[in-house]
mmCIF file of the N, C-alpha and C atoms, coordinates in Angstrom:
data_MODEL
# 
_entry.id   MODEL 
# 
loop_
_atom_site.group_PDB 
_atom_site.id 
_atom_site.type_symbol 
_atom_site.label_atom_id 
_atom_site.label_alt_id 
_atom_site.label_comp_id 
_atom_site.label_asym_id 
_atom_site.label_entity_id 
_atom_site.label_seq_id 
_atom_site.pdbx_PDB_ins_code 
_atom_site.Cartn_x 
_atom_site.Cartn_y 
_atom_site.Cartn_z 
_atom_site.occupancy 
_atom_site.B_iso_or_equiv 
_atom_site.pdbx_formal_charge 
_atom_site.auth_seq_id 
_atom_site.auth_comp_id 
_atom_site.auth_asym_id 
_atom_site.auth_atom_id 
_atom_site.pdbx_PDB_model_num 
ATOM 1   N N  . UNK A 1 1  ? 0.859   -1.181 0.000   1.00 0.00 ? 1  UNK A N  1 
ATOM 2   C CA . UNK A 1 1  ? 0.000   0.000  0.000   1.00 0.00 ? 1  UNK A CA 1 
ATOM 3   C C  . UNK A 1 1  ? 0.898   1.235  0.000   1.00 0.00 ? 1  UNK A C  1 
ATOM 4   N N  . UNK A 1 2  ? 0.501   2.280  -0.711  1.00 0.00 ? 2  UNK A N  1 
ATOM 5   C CA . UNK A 1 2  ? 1.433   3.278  -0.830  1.00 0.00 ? 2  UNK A CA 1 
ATOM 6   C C  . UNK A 1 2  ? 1.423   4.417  0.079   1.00 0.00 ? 2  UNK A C  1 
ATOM 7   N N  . UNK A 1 3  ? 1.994   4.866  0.519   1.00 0.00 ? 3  UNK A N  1 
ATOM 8   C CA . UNK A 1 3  ? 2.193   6.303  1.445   1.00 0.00 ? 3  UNK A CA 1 
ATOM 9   C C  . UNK A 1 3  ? 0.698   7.248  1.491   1.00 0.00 ? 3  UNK A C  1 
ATOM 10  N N  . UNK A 1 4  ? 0.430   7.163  0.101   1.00 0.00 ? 4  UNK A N  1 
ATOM 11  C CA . UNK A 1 4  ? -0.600  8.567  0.089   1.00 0.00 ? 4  UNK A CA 1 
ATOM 12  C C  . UNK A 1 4  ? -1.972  7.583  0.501   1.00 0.00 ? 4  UNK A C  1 
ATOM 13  N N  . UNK A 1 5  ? -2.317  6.501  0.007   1.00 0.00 ? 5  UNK A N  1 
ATOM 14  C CA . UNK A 1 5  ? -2.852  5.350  0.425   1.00 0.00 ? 5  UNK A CA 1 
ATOM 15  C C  . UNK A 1 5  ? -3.663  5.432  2.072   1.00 0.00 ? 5  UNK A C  1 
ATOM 16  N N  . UNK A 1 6  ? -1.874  5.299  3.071   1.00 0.00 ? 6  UNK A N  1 
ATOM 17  C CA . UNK A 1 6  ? -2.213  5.005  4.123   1.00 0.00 ? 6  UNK A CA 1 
ATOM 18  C C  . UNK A 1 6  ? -2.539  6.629  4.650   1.00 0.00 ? 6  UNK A C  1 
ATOM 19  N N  . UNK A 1 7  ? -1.934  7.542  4.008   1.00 0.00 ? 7  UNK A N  1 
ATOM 20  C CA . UNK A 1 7  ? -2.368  8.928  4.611   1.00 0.00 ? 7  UNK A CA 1 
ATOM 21  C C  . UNK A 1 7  ? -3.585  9.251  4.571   1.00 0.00 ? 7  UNK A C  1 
ATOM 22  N N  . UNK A 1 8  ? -4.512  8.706  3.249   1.00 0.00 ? 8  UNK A N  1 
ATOM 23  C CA . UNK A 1 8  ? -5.215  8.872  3.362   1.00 0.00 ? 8  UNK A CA 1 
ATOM 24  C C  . UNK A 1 8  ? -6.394  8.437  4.293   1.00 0.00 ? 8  UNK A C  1 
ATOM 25  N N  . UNK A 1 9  ? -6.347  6.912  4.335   1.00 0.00 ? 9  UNK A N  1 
ATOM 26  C CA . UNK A 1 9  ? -7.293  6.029  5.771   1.00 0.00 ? 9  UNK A CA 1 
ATOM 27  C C  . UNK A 1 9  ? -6.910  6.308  6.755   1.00 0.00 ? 9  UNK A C  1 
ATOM 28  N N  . UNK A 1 10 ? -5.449  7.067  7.312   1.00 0.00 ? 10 UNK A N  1 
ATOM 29  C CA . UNK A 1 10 ? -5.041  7.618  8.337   1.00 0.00 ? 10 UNK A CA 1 
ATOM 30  C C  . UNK A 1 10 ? -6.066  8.999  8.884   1.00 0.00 ? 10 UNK A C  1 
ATOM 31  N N  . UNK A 1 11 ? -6.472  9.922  7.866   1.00 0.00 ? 11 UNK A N  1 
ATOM 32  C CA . UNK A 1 11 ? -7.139  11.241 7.447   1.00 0.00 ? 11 UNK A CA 1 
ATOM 33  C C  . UNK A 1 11 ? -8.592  10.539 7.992   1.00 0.00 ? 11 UNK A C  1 
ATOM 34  N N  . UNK A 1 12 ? -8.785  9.442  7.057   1.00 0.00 ? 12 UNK A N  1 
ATOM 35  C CA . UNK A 1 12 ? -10.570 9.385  7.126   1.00 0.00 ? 12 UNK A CA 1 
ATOM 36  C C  . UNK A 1 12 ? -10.712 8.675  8.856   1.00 0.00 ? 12 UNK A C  1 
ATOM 37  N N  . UNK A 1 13 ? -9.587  8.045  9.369   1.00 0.00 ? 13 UNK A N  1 
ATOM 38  C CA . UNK A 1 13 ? -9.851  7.502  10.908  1.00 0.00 ? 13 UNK A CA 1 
ATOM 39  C C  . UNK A 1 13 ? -10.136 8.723  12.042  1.00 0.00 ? 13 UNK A C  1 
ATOM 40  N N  . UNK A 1 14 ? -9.107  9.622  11.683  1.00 0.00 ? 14 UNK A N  1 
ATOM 41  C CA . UNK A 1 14 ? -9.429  10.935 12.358  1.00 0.00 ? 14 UNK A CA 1 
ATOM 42  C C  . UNK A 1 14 ? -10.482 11.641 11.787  1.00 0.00 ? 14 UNK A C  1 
ATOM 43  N N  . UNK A 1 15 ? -10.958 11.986 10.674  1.00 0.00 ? 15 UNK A N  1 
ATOM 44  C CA . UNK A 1 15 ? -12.305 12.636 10.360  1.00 0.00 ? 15 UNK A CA 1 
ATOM 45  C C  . UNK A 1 15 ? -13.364 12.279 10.542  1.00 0.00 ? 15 UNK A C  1 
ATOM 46  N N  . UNK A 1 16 ? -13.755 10.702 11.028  1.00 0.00 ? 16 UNK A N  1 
ATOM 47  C CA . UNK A 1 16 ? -14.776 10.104 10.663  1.00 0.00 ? 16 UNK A CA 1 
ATOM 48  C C  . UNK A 1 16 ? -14.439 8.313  11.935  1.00 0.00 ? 16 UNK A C  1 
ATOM 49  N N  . UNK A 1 17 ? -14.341 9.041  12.983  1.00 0.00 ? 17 UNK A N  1 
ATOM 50  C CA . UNK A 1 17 ? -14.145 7.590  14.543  1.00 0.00 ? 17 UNK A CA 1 
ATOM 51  C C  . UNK A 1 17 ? -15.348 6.788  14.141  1.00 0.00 ? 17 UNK A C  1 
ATOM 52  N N  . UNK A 1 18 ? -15.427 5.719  14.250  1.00 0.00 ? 18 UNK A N  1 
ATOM 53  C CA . UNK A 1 18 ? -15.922 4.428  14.131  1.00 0.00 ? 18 UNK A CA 1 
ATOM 54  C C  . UNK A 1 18 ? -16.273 4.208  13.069  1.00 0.00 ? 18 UNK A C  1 
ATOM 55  N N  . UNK A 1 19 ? -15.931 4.377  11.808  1.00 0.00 ? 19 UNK A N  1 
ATOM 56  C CA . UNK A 1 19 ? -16.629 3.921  10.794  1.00 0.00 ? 19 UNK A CA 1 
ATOM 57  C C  . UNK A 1 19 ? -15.521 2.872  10.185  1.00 0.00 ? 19 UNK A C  1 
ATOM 58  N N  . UNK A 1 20 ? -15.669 1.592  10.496  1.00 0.00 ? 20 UNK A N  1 
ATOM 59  C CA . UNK A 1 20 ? -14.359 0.546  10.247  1.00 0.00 ? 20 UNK A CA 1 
ATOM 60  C C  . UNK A 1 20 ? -15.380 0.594  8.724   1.00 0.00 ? 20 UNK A C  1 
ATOM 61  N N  . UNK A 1 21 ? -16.343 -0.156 8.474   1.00 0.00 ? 21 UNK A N  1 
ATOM 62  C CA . UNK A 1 21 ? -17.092 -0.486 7.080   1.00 0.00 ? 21 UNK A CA 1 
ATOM 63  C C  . UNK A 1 21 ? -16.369 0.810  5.593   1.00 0.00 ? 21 UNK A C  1 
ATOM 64  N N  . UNK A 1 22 ? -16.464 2.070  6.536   1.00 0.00 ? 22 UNK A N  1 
ATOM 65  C CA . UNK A 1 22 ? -16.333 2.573  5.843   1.00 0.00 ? 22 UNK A CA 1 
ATOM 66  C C  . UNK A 1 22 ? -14.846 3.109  5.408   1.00 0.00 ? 22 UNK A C  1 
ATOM 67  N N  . UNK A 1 23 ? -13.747 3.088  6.254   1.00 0.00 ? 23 UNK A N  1 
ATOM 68  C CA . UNK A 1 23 ? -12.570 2.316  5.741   1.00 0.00 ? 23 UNK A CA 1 
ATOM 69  C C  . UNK A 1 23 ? -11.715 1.200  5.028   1.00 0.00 ? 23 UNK A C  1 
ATOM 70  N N  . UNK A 1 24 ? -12.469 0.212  5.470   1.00 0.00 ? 24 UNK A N  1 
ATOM 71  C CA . UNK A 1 24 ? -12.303 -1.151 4.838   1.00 0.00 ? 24 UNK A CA 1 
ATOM 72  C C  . UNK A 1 24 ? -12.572 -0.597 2.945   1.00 0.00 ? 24 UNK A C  1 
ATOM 73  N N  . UNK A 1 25 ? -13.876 -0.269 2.992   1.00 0.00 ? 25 UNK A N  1 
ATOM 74  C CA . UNK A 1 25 ? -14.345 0.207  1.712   1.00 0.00 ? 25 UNK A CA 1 
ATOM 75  C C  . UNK A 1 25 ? -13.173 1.047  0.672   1.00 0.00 ? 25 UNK A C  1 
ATOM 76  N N  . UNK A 1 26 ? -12.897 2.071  1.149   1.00 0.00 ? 26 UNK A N  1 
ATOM 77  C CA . UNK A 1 26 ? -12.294 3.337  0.692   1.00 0.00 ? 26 UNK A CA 1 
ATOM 78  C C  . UNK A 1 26 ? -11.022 2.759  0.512   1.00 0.00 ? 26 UNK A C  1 
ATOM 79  N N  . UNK A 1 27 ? -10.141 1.523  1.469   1.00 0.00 ? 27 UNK A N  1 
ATOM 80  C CA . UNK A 1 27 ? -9.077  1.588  0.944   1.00 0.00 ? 27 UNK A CA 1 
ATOM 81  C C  . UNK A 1 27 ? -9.222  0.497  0.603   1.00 0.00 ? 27 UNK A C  1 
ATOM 82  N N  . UNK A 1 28 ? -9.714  -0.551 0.101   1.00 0.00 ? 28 UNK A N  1 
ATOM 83  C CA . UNK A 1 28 ? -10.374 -1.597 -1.186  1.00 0.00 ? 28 UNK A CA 1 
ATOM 84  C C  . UNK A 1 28 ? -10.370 -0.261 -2.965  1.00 0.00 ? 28 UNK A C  1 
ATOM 85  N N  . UNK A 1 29 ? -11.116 0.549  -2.499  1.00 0.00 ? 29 UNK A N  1 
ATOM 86  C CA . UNK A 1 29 ? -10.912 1.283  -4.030  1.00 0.00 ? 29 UNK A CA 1 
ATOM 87  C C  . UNK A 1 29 ? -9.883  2.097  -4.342  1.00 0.00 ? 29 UNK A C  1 
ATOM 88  N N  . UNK A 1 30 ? -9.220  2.800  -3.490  1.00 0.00 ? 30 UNK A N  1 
ATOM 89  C CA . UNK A 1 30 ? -7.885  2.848  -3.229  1.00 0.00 ? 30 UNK A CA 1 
ATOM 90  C C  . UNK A 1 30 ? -6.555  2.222  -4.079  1.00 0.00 ? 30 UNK A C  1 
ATOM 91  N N  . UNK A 1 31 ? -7.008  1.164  -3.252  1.00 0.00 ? 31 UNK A N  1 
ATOM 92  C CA . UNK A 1 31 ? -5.548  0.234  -3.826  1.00 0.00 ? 31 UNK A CA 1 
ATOM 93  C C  . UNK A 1 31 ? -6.238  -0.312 -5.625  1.00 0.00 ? 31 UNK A C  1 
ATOM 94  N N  . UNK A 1 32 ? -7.589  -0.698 -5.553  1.00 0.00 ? 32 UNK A N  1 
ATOM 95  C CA . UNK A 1 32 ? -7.752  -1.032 -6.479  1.00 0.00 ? 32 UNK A CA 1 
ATOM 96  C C  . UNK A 1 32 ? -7.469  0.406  -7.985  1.00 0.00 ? 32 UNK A C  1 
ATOM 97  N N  . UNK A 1 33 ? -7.632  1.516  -7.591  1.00 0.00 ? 33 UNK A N  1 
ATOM 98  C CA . UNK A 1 33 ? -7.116  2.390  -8.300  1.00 0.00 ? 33 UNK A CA 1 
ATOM 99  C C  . UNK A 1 33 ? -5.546  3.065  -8.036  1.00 0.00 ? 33 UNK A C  1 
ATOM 100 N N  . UNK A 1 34 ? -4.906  2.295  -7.531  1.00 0.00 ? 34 UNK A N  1 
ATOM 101 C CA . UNK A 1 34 ? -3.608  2.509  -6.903  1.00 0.00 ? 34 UNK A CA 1 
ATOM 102 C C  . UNK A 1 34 ? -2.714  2.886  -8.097  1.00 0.00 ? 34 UNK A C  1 
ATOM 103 N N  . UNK A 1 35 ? -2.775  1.623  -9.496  1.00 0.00 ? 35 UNK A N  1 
ATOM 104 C CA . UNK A 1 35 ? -2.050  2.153  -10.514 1.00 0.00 ? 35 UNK A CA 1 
ATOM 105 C C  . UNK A 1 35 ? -2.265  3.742  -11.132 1.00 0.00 ? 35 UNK A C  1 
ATOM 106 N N  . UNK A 1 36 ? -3.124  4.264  -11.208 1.00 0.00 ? 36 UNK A N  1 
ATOM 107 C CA . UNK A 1 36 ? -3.984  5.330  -11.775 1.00 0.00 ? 36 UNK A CA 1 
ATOM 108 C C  . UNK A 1 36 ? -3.344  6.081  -10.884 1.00 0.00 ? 36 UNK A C  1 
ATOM 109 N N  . UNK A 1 37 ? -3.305  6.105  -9.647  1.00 0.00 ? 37 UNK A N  1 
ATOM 110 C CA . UNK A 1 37 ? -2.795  7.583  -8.660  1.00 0.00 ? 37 UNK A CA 1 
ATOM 111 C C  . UNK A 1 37 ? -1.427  7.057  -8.986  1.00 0.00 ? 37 UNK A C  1 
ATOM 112 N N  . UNK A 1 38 ? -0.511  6.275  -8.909  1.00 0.00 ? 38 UNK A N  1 
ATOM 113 C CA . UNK A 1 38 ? 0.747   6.386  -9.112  1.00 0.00 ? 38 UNK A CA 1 
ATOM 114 C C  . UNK A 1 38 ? 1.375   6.826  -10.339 1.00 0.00 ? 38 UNK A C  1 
ATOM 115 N N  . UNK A 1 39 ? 0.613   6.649  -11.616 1.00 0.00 ? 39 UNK A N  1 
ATOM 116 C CA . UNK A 1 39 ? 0.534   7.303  -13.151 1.00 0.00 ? 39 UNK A CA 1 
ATOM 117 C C  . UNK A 1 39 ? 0.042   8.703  -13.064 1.00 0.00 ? 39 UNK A C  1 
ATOM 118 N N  . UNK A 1 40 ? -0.617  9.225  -12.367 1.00 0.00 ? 40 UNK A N  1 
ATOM 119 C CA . UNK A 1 40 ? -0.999  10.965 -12.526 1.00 0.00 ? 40 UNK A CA 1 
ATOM 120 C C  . UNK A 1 40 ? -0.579  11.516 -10.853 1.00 0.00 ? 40 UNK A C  1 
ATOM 121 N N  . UNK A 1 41 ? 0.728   11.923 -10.565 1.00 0.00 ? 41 UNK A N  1 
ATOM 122 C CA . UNK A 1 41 ? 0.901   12.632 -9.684  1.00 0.00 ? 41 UNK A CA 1 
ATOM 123 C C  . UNK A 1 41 ? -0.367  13.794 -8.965  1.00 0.00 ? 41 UNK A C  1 
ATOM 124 N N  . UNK A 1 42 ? -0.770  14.238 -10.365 1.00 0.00 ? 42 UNK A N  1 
ATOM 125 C CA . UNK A 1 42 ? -1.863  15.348 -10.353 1.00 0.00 ? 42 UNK A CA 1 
ATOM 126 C C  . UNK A 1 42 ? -2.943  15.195 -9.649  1.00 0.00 ? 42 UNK A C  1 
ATOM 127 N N  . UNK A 1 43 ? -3.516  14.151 -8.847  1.00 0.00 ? 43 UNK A N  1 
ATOM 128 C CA . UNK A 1 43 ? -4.241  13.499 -8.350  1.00 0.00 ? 43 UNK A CA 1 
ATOM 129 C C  . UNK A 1 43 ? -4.187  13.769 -7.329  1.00 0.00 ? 43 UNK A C  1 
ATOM 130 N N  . UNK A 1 44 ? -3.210  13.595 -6.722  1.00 0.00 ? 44 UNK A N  1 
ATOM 131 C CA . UNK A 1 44 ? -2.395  13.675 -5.292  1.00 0.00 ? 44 UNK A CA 1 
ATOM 132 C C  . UNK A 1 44 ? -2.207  15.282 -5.240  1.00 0.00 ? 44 UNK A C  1 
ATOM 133 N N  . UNK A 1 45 ? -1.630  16.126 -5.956  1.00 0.00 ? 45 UNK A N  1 
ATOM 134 C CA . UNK A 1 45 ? -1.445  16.899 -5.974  1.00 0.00 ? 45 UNK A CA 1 
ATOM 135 C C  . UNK A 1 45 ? -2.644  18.181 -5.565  1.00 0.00 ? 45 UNK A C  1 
ATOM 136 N N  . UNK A 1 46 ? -3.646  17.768 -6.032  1.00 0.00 ? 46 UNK A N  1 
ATOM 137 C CA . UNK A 1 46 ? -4.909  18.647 -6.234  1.00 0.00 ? 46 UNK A CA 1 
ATOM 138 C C  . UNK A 1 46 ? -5.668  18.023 -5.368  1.00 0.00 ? 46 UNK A C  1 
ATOM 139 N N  . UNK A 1 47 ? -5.212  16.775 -4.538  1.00 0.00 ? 47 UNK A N  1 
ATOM 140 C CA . UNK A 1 47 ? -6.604  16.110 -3.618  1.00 0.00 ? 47 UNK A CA 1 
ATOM 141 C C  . UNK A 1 47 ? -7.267  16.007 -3.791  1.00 0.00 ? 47 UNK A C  1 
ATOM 142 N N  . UNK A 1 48 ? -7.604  15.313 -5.473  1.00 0.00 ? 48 UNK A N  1 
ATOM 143 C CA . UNK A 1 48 ? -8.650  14.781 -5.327  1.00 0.00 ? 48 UNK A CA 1 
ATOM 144 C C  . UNK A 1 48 ? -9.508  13.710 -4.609  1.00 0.00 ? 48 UNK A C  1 
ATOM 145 N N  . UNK A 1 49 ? -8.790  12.642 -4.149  1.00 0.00 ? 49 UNK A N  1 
ATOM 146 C CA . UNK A 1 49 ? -9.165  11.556 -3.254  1.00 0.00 ? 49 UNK A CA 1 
ATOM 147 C C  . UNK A 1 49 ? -9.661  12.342 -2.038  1.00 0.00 ? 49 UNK A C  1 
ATOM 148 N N  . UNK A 1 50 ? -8.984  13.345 -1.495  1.00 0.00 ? 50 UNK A N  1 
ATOM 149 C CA . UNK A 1 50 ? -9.888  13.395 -0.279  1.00 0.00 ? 50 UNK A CA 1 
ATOM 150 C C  . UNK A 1 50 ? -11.008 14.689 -0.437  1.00 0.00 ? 50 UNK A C  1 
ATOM 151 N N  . UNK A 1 51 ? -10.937 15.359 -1.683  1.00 0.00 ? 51 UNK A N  1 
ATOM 152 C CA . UNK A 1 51 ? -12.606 15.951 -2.230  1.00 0.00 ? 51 UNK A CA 1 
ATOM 153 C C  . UNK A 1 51 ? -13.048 15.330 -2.405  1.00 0.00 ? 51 UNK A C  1 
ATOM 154 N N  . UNK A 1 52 ? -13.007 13.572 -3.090  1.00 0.00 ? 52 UNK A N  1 
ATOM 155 C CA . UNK A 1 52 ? -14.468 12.755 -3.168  1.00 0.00 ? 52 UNK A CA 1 
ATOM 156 C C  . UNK A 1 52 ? -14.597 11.837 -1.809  1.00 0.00 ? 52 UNK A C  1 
ATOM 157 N N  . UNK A 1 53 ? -14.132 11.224 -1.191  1.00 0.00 ? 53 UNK A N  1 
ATOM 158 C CA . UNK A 1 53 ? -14.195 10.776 0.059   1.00 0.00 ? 53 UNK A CA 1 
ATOM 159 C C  . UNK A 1 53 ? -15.375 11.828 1.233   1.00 0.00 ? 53 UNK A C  1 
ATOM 160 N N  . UNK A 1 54 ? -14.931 13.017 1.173   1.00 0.00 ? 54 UNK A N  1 
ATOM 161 C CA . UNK A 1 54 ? -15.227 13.705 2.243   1.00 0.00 ? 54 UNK A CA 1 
ATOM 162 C C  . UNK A 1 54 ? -16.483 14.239 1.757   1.00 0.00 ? 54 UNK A C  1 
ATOM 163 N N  . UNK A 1 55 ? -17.669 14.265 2.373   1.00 0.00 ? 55 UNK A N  1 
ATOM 164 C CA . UNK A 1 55 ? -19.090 14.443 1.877   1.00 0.00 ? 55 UNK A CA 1 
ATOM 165 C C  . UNK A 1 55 ? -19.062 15.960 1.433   1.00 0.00 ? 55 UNK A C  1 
ATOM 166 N N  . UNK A 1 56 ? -19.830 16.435 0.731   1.00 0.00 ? 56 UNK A N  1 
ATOM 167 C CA . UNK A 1 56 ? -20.172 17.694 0.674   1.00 0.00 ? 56 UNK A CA 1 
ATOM 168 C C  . UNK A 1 56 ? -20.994 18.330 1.539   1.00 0.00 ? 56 UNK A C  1 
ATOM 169 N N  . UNK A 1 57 ? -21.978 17.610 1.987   1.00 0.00 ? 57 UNK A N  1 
ATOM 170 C CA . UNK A 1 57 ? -23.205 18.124 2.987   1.00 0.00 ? 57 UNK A CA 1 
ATOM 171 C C  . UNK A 1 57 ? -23.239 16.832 3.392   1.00 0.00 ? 57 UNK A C  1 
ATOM 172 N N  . UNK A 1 58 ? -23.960 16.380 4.582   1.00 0.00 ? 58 UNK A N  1 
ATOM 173 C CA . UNK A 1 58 ? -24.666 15.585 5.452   1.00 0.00 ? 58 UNK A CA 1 
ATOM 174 C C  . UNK A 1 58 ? -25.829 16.092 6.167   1.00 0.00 ? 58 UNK A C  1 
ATOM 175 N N  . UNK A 1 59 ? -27.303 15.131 6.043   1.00 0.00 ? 59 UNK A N  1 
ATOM 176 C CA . UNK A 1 59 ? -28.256 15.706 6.832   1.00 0.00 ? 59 UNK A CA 1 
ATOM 177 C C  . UNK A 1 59 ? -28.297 14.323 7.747   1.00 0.00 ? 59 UNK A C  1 
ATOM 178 N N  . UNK A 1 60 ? -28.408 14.965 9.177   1.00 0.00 ? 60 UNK A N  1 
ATOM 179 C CA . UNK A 1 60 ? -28.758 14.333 10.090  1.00 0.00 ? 60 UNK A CA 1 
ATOM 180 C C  . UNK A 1 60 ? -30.059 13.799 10.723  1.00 0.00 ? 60 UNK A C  1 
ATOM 181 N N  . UNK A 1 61 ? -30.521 12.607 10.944  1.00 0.00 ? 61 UNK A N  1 
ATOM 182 C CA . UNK A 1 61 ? -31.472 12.470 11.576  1.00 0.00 ? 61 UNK A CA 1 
ATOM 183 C C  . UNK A 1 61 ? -31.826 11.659 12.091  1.00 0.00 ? 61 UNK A C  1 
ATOM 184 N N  . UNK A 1 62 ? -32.993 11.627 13.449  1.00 0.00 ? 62 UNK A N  1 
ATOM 185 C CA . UNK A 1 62 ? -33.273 10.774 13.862  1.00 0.00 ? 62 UNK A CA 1 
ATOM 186 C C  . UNK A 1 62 ? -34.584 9.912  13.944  1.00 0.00 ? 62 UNK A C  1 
ATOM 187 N N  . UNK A 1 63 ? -33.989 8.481  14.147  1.00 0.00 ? 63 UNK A N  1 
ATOM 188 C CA . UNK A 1 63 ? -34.524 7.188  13.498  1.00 0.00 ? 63 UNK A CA 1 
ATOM 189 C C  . UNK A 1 63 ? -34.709 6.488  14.705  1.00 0.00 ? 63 UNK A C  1 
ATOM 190 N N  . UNK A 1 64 ? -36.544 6.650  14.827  1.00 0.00 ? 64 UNK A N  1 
ATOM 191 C CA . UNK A 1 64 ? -36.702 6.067  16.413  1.00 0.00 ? 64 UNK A CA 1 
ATOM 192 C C  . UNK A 1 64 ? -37.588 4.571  16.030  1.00 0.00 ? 64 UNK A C  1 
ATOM 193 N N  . UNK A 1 65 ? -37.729 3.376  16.811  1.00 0.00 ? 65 UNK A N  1 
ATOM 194 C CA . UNK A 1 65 ? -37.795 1.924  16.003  1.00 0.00 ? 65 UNK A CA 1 
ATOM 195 C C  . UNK A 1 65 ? -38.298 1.351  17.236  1.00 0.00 ? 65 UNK A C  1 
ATOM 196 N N  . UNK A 1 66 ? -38.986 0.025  17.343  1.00 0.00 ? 66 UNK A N  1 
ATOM 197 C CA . UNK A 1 66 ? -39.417 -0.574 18.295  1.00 0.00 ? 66 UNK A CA 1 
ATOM 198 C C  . UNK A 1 66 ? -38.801 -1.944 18.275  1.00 0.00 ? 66 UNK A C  1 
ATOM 199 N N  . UNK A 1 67 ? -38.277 -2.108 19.463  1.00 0.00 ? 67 UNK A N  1 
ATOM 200 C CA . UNK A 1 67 ? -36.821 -3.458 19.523  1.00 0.00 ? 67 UNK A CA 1 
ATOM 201 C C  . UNK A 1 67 ? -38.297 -4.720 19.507  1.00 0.00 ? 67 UNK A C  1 
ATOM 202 N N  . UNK A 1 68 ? -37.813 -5.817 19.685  1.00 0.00 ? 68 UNK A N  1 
ATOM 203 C CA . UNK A 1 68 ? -38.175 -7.276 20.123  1.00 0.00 ? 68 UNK A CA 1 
ATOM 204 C C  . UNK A 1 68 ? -39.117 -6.829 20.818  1.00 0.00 ? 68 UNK A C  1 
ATOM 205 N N  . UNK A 1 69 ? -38.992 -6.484 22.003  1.00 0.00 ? 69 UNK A N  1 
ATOM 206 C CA . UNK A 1 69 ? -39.241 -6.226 22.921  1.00 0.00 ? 69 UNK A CA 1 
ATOM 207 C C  . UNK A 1 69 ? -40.071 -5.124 23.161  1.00 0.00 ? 69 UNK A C  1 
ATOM 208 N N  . UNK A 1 70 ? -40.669 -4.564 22.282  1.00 0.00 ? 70 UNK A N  1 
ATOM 209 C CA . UNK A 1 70 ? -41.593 -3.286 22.246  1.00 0.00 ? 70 UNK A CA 1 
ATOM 210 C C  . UNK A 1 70 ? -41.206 -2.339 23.034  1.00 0.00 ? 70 UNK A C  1 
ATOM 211 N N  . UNK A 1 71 ? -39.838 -2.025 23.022  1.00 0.00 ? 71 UNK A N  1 
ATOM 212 C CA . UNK A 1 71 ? -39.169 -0.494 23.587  1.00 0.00 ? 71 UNK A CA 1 
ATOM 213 C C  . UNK A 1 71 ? -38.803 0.170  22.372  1.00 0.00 ? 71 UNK A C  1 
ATOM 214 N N  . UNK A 1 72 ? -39.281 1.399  22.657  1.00 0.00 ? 72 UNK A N  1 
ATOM 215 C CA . UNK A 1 72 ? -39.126 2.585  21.777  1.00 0.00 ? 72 UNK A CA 1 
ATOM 216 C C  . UNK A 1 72 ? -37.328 2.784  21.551  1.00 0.00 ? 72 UNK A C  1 
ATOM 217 N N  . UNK A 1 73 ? -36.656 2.537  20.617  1.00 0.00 ? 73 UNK A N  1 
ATOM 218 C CA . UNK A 1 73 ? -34.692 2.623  20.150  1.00 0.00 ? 73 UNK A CA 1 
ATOM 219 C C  . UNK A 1 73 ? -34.682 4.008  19.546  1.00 0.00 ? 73 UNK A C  1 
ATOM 220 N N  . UNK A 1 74 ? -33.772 4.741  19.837  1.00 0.00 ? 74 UNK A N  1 
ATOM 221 C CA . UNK A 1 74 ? -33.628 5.665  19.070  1.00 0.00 ? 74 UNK A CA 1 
ATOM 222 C C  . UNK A 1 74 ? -32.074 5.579  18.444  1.00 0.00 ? 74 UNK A C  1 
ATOM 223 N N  . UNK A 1 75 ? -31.933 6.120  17.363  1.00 0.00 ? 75 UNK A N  1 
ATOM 224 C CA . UNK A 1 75 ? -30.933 5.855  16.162  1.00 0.00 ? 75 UNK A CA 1 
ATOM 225 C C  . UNK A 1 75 ? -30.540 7.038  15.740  1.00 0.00 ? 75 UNK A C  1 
ATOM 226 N N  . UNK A 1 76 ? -29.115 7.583  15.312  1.00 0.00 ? 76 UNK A N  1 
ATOM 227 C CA . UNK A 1 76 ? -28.960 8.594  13.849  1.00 0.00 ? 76 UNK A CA 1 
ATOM 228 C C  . UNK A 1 76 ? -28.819 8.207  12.880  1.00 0.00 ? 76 UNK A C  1 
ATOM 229 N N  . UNK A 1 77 ? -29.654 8.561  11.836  1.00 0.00 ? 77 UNK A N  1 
ATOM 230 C CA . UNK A 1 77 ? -29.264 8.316  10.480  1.00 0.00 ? 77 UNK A CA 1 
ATOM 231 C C  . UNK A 1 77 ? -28.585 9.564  10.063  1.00 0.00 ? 77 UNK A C  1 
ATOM 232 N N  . UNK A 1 78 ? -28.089 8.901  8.576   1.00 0.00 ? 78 UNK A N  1 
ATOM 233 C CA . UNK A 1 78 ? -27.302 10.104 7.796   1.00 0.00 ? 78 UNK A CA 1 
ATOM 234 C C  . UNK A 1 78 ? -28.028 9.637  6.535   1.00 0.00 ? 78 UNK A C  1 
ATOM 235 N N  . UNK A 1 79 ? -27.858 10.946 6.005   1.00 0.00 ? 79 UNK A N  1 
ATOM 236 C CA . UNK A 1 79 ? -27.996 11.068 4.095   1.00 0.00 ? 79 UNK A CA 1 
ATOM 237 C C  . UNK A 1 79 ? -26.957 11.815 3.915   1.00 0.00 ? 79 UNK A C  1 
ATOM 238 N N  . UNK A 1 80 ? -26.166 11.309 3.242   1.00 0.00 ? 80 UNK A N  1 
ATOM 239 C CA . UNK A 1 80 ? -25.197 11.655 2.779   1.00 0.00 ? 80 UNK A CA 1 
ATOM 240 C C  . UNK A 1 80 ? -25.267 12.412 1.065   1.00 0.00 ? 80 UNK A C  1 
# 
C-alpha cells in the first residue's frame, strides 16, 4: 500500500471515529485504483481523493424503532 494510500485512511480515521465499514471500503478502491494515482501525480497533488471521500453536505437524523421487545430505540441516520 502506498504512502498517500495510508495517509489517506489515516485522514478518514481521524475525520470520521468508528466507521471501520467505511474504511475497509475506501481503501479496497484505493488500492484497487492505486495504478492510476501512481501514473498521474496530479491526483495527489490537487486532492482529489480526499474531495471525493469527504461528503459535501450531510443531513442528520433521527430514526426512532421498536426493539423485540416493544421499547421505543432511538438511532442517527445520515444522508449523505
Amino acid at each position: 500500500m502506498s504512502s498517500y494510500i495510508s495517509d489517506t485512511i489515516n485522514y478518514l480515521k481521524q475525520s470520521s471515529p468508528a466507521q471501520a465499514e467505511f474504511y475497509q471500503a475506501t481503501e479496497e478502491v484505493l488500492a484497487t485504483i492505486k495504478p492510476l494515482l501512481d501514473r498521474n501525480p496530479k491526483y495527489r497533488k490537487h486532492n482529489i481523493i480526499q474531495r471525493v471521500i469527504e461528503p459535501e453536505r450531510q443531513i442528520l437524523f433521527r430514526v426512532a424503532w421498536l426493539d423485540d421487545r416493544g421499547n421505543v430505540q432511538v438511532n442517527k441516520g445520515y444522508r449523505i
